[in-house]
PyMOL Python script that loads the backbone (N, CA, C, O; Angstrom):
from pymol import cmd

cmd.read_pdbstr("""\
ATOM      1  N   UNK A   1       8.207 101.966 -59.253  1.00  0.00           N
ATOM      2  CA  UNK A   1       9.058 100.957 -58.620  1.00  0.00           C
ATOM      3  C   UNK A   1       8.189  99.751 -58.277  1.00  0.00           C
ATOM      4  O   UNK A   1       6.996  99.788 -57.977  1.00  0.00           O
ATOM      5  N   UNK A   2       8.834  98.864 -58.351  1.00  0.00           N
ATOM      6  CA  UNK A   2       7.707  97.290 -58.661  1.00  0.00           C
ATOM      7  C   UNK A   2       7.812  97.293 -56.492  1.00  0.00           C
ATOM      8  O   UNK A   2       8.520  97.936 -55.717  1.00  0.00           O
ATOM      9  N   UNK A   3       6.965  96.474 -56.320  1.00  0.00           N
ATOM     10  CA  UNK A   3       6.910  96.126 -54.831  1.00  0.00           C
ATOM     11  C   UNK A   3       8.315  95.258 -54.297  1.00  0.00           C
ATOM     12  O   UNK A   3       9.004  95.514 -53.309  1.00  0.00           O
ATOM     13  N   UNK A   4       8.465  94.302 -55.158  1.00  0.00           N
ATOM     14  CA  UNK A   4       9.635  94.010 -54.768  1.00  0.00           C
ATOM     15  C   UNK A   4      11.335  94.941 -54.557  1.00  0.00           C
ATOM     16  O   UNK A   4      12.144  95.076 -53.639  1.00  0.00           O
ATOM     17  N   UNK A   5      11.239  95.325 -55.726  1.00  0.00           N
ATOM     18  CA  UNK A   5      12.191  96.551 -55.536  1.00  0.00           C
ATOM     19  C   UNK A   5      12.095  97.699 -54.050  1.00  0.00           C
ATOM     20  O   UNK A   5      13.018  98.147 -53.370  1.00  0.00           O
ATOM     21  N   UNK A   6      10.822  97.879 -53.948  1.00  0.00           N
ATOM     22  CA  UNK A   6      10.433  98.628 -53.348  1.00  0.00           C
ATOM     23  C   UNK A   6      11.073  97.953 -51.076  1.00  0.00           C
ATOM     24  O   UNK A   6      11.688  98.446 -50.131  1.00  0.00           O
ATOM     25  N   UNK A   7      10.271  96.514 -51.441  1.00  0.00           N
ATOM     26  CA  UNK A   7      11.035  95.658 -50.277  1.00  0.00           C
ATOM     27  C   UNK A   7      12.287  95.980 -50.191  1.00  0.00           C
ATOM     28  O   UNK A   7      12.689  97.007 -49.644  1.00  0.00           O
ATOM     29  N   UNK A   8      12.946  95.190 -50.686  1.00  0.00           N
ATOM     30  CA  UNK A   8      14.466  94.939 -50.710  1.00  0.00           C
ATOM     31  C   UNK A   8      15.367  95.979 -50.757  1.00  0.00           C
ATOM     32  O   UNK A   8      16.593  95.944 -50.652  1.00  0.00           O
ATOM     33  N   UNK A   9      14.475  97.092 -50.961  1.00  0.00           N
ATOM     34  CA  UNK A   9      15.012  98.424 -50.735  1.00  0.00           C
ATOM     35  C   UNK A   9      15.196  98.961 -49.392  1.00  0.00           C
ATOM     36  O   UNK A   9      16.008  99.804 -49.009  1.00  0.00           O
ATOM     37  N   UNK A  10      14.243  98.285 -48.702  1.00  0.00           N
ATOM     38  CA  UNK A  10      13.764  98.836 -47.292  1.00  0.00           C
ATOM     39  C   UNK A  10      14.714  97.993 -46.240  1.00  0.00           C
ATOM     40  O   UNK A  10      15.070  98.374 -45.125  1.00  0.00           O
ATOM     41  N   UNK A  11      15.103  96.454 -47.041  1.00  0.00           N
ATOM     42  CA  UNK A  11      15.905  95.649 -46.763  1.00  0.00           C
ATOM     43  C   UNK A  11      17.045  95.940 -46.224  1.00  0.00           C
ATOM     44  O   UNK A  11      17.488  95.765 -45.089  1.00  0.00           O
ATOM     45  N   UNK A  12      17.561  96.505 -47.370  1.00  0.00           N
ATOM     46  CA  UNK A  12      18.944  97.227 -47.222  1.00  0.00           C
ATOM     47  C   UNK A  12      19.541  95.773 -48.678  1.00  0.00           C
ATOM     48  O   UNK A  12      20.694  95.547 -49.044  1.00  0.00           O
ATOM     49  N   UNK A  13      18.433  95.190 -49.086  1.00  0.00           N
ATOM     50  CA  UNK A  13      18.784  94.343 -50.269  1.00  0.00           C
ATOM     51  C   UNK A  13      19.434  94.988 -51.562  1.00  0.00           C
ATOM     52  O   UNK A  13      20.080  94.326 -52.375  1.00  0.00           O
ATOM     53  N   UNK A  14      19.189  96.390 -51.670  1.00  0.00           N
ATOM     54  CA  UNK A  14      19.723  96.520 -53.290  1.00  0.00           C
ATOM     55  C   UNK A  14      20.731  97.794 -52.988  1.00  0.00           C
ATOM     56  O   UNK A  14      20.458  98.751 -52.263  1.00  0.00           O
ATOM     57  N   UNK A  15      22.030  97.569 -53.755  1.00  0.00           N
ATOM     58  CA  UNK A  15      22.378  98.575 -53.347  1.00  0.00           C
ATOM     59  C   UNK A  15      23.380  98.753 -55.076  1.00  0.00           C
ATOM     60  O   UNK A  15      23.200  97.882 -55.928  1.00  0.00           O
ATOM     61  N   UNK A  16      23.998  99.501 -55.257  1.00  0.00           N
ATOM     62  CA  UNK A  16      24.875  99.990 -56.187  1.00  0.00           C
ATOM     63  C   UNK A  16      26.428  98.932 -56.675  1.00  0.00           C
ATOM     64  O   UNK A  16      27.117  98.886 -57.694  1.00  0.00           O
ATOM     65  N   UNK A  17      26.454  98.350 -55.613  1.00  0.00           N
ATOM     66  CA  UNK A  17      27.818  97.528 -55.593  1.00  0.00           C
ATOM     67  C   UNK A  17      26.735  95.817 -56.005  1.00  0.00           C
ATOM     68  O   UNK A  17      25.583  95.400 -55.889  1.00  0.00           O
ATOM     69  N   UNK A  18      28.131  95.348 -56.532  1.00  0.00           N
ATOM     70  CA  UNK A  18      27.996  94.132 -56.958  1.00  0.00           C
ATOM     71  C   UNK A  18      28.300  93.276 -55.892  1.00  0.00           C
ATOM     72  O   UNK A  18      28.168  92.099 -56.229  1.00  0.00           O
ATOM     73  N   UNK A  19      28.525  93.372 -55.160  1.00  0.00           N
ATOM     74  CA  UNK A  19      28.582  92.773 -53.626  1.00  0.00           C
ATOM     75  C   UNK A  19      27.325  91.619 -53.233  1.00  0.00           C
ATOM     76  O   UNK A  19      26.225  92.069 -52.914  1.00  0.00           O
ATOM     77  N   UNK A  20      27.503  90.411 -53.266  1.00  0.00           N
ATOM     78  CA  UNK A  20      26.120  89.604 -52.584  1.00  0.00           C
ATOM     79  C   UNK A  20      25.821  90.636 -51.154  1.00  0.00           C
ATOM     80  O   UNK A  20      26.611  91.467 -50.708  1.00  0.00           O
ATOM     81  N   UNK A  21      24.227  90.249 -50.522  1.00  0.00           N
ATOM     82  CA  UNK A  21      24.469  90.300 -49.415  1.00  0.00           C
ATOM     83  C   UNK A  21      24.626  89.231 -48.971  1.00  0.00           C
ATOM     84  O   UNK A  21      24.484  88.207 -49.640  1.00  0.00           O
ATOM     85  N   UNK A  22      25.042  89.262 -47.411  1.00  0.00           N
ATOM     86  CA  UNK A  22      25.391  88.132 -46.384  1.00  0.00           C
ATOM     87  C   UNK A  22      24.616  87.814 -45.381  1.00  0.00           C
ATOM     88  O   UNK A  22      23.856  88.702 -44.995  1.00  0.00           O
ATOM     89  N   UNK A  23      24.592  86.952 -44.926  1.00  0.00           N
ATOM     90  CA  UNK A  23      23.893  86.528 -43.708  1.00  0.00           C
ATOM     91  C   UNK A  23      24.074  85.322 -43.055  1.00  0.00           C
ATOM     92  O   UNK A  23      25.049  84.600 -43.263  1.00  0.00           O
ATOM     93  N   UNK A  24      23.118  85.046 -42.218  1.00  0.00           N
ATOM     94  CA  UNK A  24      23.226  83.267 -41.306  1.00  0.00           C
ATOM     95  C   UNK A  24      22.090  83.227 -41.349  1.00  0.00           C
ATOM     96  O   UNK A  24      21.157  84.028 -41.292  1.00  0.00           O
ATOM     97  N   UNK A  25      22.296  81.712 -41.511  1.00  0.00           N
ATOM     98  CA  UNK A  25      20.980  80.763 -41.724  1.00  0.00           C
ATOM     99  C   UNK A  25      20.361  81.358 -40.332  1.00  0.00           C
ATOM    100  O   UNK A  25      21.245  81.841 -39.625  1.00  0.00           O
ATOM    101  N   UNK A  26      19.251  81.423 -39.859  1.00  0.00           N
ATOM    102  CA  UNK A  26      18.607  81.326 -38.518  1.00  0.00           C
ATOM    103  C   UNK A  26      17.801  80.262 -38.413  1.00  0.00           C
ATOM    104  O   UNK A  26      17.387  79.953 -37.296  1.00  0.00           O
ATOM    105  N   UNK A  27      17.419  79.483 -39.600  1.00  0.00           N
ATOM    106  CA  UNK A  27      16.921  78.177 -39.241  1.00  0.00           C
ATOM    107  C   UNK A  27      16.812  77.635 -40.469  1.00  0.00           C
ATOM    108  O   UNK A  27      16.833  78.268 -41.525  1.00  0.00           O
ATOM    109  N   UNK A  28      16.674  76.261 -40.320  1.00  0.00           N
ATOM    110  CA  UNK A  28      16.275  75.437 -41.762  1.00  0.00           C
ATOM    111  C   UNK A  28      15.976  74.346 -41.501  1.00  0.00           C
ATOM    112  O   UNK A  28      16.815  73.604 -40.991  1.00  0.00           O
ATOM    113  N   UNK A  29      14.585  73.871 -41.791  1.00  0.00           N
ATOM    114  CA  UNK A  29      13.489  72.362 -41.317  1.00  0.00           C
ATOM    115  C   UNK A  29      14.283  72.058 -43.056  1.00  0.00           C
ATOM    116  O   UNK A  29      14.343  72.744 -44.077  1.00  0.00           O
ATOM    117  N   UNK A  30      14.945  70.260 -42.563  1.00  0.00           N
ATOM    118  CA  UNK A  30      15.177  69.643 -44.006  1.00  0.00           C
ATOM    119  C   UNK A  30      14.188  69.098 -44.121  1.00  0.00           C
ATOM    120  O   UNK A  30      14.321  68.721 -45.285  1.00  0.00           O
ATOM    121  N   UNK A  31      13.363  68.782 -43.854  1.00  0.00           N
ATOM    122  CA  UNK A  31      12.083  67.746 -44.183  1.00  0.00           C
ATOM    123  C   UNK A  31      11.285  68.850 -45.229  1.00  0.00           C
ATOM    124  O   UNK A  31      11.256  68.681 -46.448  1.00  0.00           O
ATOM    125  N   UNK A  32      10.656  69.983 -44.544  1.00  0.00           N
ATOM    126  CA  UNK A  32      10.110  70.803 -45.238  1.00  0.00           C
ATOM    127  C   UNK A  32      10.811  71.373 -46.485  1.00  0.00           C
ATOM    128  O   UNK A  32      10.153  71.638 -47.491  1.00  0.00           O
ATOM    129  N   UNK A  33      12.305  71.586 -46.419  1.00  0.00           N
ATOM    130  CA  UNK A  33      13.759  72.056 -47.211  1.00  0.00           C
ATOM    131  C   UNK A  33      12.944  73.695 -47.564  1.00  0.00           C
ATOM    132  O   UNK A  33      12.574  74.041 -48.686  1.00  0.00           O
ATOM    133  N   UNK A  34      12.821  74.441 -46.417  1.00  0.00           N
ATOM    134  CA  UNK A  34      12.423  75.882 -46.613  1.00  0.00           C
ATOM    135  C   UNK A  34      13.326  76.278 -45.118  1.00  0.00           C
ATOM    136  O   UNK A  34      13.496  75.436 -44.236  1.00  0.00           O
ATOM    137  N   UNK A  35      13.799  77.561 -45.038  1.00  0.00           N
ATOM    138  CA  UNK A  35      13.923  78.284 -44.016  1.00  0.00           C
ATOM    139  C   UNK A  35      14.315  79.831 -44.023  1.00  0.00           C
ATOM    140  O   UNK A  35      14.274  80.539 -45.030  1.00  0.00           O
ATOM    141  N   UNK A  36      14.743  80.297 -42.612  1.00  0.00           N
ATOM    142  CA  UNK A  36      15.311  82.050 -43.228  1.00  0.00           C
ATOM    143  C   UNK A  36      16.527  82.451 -42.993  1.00  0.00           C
ATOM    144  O   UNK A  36      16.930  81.600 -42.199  1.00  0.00           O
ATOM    145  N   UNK A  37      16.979  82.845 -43.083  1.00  0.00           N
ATOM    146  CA  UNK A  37      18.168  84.134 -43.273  1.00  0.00           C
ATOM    147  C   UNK A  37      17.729  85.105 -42.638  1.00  0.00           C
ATOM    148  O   UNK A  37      16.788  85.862 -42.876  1.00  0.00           O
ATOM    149  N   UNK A  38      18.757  85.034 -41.460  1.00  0.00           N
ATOM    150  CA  UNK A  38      18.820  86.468 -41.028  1.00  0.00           C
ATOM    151  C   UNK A  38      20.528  87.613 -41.571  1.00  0.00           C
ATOM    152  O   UNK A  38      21.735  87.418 -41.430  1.00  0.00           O
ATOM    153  N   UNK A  39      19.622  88.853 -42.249  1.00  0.00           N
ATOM    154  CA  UNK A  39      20.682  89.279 -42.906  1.00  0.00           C
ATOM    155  C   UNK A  39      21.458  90.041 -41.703  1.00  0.00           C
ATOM    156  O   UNK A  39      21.172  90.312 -40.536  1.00  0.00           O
ATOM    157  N   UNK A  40      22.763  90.291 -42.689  1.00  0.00           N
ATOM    158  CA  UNK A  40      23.511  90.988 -41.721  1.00  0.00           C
ATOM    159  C   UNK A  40      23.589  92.546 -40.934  1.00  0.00           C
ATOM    160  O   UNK A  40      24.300  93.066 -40.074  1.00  0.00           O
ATOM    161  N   UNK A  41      22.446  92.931 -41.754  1.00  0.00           N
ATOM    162  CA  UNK A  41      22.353  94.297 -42.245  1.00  0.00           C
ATOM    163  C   UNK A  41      20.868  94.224 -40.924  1.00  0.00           C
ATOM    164  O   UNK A  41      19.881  94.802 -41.379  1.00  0.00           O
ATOM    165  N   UNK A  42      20.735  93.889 -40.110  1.00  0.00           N
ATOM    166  CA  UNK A  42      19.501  93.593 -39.118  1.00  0.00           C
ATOM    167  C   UNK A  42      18.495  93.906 -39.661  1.00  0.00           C
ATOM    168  O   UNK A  42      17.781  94.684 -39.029  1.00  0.00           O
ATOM    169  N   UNK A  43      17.892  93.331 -41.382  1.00  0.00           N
ATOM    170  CA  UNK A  43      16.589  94.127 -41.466  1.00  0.00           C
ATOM    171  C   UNK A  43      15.880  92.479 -41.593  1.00  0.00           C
ATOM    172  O   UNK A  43      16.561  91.453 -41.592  1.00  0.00           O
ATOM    173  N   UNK A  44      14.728  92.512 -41.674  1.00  0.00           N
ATOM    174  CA  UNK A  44      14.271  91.197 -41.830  1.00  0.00           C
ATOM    175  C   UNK A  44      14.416  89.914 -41.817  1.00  0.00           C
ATOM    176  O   UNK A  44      14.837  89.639 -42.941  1.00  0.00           O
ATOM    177  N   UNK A  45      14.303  88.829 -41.126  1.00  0.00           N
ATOM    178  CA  UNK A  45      14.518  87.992 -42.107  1.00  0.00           C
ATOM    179  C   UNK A  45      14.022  87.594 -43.111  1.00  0.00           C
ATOM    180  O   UNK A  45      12.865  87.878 -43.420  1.00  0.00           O
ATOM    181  N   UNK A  46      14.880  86.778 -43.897  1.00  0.00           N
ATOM    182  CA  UNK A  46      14.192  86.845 -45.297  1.00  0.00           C
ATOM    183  C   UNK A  46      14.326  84.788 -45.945  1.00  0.00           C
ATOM    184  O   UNK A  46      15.413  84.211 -45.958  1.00  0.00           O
ATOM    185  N   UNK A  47      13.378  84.292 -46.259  1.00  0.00           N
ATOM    186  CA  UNK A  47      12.701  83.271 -46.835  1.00  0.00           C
ATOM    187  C   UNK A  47      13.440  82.865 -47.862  1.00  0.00           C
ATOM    188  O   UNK A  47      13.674  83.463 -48.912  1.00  0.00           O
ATOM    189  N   UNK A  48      13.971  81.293 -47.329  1.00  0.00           N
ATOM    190  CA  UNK A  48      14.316  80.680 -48.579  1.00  0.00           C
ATOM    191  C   UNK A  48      13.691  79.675 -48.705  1.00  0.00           C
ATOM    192  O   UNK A  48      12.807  79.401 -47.893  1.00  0.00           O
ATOM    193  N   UNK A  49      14.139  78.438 -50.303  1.00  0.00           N
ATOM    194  CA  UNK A  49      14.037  77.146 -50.257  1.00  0.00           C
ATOM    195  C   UNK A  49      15.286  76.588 -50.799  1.00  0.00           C
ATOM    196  O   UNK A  49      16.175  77.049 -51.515  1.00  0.00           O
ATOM    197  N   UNK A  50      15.055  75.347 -50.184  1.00  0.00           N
ATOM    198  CA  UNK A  50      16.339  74.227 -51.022  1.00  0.00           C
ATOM    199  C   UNK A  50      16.462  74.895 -52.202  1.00  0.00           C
ATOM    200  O   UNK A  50      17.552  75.456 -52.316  1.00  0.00           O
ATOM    201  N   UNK A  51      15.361  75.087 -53.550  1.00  0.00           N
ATOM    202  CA  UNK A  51      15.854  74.971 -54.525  1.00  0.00           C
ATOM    203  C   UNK A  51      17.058  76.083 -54.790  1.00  0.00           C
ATOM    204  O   UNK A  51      17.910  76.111 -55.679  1.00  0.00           O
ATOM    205  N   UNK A  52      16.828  76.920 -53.768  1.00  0.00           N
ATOM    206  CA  UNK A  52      17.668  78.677 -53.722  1.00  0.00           C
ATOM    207  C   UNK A  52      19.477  78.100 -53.815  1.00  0.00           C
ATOM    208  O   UNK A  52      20.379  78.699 -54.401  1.00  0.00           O
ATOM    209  N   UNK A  53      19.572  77.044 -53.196  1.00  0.00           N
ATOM    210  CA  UNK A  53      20.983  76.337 -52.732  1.00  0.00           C
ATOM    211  C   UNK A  53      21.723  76.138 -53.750  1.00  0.00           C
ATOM    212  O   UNK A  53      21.377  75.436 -54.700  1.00  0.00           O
ATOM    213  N   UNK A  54      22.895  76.776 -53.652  1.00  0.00           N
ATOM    214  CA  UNK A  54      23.788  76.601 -55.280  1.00  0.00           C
ATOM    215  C   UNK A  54      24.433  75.364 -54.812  1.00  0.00           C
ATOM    216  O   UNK A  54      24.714  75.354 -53.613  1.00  0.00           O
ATOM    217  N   UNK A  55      24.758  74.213 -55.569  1.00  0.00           N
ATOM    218  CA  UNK A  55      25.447  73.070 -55.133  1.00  0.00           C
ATOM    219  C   UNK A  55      25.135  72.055 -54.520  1.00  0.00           C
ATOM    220  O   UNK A  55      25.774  71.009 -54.415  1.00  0.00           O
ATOM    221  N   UNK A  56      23.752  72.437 -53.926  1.00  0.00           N
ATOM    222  CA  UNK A  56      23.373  71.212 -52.972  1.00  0.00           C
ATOM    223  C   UNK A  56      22.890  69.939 -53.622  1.00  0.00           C
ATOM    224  O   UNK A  56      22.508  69.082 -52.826  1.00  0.00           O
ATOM    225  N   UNK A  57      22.838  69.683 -54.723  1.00  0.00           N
ATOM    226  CA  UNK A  57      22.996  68.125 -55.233  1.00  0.00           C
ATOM    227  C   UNK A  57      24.590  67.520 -55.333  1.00  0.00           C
ATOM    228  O   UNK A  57      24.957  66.358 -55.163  1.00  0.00           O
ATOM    229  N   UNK A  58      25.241  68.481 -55.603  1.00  0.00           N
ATOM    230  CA  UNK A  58      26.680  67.945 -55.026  1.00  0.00           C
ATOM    231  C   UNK A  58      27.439  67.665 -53.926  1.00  0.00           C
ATOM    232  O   UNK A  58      28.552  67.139 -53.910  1.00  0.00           O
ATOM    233  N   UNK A  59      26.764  68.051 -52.988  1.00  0.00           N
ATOM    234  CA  UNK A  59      27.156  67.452 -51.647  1.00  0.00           C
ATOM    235  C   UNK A  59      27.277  68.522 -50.877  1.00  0.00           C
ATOM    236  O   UNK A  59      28.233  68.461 -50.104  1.00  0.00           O
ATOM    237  N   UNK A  60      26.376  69.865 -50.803  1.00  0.00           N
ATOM    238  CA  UNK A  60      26.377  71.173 -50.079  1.00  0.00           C
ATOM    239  C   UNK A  60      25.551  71.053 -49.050  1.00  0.00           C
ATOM    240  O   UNK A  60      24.327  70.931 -49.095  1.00  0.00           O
ATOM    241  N   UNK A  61      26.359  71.097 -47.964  1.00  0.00           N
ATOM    242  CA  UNK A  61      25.131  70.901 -46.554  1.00  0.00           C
ATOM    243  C   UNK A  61      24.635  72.330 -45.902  1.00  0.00           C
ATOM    244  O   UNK A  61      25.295  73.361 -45.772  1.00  0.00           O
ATOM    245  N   UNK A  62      23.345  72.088 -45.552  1.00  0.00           N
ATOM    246  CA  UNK A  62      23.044  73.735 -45.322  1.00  0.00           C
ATOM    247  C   UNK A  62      22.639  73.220 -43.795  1.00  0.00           C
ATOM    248  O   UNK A  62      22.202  72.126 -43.436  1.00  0.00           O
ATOM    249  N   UNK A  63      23.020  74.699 -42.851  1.00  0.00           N
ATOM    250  CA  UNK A  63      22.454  74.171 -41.582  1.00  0.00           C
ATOM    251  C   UNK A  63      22.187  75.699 -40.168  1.00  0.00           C
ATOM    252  O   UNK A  63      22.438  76.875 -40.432  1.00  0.00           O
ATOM    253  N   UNK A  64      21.816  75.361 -39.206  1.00  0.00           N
ATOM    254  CA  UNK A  64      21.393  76.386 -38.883  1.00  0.00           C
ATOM    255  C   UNK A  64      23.059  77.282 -38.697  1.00  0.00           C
ATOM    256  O   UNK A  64      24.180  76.856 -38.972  1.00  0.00           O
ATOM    257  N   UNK A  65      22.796  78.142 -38.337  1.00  0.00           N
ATOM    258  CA  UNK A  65      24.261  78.933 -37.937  1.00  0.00           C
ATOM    259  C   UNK A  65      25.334  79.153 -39.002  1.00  0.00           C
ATOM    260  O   UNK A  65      26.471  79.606 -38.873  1.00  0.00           O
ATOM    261  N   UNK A  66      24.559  78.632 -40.300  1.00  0.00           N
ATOM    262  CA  UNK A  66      25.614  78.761 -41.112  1.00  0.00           C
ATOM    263  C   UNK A  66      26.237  80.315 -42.299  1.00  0.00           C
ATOM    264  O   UNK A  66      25.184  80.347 -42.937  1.00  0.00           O
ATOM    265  N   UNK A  67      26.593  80.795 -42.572  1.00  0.00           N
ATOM    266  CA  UNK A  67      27.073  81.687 -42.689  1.00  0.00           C
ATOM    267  C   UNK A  67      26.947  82.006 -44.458  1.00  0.00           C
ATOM    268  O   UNK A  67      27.827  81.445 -45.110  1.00  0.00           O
ATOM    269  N   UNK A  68      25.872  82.904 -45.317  1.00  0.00           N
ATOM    270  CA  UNK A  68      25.974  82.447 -46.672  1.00  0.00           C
ATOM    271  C   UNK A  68      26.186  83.746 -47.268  1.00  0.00           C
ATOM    272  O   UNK A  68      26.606  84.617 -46.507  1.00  0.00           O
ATOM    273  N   UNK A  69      26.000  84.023 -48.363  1.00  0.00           N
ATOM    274  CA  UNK A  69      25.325  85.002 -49.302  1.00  0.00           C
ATOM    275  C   UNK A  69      24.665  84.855 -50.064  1.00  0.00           C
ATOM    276  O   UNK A  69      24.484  83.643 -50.186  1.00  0.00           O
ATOM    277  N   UNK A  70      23.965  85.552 -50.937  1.00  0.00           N
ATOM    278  CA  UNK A  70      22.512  85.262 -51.406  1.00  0.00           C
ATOM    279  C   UNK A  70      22.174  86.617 -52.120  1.00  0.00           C
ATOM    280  O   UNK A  70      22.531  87.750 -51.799  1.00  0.00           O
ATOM    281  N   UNK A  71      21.170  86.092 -53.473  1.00  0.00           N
ATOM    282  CA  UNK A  71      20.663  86.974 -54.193  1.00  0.00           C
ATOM    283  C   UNK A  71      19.012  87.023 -53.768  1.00  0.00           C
ATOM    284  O   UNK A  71      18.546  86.128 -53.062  1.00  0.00           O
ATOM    285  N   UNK A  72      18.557  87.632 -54.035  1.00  0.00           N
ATOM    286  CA  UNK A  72      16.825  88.220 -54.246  1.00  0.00           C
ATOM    287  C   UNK A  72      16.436  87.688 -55.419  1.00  0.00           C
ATOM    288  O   UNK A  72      17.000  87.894 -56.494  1.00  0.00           O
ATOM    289  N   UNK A  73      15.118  86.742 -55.181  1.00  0.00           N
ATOM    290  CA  UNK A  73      14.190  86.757 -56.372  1.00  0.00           C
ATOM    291  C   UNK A  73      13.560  88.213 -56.491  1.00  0.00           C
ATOM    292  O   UNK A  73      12.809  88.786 -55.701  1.00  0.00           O
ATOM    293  N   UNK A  74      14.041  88.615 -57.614  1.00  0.00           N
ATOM    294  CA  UNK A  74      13.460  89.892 -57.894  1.00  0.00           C
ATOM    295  C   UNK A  74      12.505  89.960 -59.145  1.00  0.00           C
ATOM    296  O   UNK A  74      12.171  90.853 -59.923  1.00  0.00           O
ATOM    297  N   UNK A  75      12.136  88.267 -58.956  1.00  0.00           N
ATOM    298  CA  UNK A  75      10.695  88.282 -60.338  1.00  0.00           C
ATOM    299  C   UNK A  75       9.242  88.491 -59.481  1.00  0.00           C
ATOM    300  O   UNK A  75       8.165  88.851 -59.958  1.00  0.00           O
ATOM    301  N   UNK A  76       9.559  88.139 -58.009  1.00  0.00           N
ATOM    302  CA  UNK A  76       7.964  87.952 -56.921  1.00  0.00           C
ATOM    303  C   UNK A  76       7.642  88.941 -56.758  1.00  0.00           C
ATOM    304  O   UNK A  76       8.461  89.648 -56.170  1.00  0.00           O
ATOM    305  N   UNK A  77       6.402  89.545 -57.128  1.00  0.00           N
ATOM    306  CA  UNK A  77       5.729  91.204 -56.820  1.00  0.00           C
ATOM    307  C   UNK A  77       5.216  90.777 -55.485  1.00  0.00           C
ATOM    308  O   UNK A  77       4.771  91.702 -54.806  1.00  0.00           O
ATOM    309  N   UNK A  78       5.169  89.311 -54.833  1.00  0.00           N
ATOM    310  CA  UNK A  78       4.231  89.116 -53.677  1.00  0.00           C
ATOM    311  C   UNK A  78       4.893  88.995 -52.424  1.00  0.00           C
ATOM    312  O   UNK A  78       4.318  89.154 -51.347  1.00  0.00           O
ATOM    313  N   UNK A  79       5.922  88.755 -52.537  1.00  0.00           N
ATOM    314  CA  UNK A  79       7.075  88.931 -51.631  1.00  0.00           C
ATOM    315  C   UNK A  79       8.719  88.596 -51.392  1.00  0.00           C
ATOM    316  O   UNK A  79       9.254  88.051 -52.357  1.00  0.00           O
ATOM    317  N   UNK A  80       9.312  88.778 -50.583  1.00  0.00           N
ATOM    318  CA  UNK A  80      10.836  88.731 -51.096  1.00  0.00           C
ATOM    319  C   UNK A  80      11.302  87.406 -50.081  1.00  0.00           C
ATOM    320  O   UNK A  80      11.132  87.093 -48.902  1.00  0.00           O
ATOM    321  N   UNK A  81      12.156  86.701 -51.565  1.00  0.00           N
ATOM    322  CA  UNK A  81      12.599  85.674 -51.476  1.00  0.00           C
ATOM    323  C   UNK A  81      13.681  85.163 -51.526  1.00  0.00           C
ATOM    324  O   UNK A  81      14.405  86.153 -51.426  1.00  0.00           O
ATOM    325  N   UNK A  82      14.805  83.698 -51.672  1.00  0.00           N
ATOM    326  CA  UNK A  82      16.254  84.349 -52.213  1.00  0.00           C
ATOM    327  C   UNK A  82      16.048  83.543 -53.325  1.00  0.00           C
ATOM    328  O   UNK A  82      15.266  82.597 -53.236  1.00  0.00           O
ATOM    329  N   UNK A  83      16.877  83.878 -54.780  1.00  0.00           N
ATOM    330  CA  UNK A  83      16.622  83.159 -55.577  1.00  0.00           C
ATOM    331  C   UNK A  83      18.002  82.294 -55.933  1.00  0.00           C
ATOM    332  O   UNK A  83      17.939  81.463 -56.839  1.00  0.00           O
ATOM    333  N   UNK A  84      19.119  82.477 -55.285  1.00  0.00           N
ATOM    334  CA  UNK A  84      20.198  81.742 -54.850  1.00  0.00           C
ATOM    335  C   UNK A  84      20.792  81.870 -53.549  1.00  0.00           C
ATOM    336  O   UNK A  84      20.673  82.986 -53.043  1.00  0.00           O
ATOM    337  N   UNK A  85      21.433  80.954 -52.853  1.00  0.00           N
ATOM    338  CA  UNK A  85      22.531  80.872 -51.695  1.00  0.00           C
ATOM    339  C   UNK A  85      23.742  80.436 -51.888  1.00  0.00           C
ATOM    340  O   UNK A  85      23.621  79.421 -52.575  1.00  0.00           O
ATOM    341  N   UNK A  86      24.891  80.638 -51.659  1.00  0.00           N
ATOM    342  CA  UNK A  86      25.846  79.791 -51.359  1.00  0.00           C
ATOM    343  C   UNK A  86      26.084  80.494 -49.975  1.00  0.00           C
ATOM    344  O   UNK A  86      25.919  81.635 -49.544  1.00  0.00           O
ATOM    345  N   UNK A  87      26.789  78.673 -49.206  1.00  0.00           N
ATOM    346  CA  UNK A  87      27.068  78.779 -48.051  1.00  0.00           C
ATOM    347  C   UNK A  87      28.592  79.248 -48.008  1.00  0.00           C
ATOM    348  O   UNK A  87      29.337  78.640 -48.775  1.00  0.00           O
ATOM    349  N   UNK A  88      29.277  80.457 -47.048  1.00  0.00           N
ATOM    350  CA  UNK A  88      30.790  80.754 -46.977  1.00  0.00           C
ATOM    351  C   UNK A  88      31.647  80.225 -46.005  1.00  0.00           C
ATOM    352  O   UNK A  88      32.856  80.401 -46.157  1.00  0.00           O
ATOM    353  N   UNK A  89      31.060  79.343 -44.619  1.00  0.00           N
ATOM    354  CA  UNK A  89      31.487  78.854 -43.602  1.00  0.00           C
ATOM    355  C   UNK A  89      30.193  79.515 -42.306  1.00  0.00           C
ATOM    356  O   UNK A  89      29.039  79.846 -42.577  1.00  0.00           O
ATOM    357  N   UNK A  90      30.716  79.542 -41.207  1.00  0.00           N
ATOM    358  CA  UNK A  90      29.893  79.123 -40.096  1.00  0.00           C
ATOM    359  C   UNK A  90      30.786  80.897 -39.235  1.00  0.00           C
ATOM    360  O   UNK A  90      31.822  81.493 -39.528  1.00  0.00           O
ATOM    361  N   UNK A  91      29.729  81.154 -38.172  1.00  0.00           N
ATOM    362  CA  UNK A  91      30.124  82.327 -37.766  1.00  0.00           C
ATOM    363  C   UNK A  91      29.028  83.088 -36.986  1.00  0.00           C
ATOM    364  O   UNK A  91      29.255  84.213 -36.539  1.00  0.00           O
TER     365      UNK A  91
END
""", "prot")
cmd.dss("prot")
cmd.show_as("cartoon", "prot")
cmd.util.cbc("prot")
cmd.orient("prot")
């Protein structure tokens, strides 16, 4: 099992269902355009960047408290990341 697998396992990130997981932003510096996700599932938070943001050159605002789902870069053996977001509303 690769390390990442191995994370996101511990996560509560991978599971059998095609289901995103969910979460809220817990913070996000736009200057820097990095922040985390806290999942819903209380395990970690977990590390994003802008580029993770589905839509955000079209006019997708990301912000703290906001409410998303999100996939796993599951190419990083060095640590776990998201490799998409979309935001679902606020909550």
């Amino acid at each position: 099992m690769h390390l990442h697998r191995f994370l996101a396992s511990n996560h509560g990130l991978l599971s059998d269902s095609t289901t995103m997981p969910e979460g809220v932003i817990e913070w996000f510096d736009h200057e820097e355009q990095h922040g985390l996700i806290e999942p819903d599932d209380d395990g970690d938070p977990i590390p994003f960047s802008l580029d993770a943001v589905q839509d955000y050159h079209s006019g997708e605002r990301i912000s703290t408290g906001q409410r998303v789902v999100y996939e796993i870069d599951d190419m990083d053996d060095e640590a776990i990341s998201v490799e998409r977001l979309s935001p679902t509303g606020y909550g």
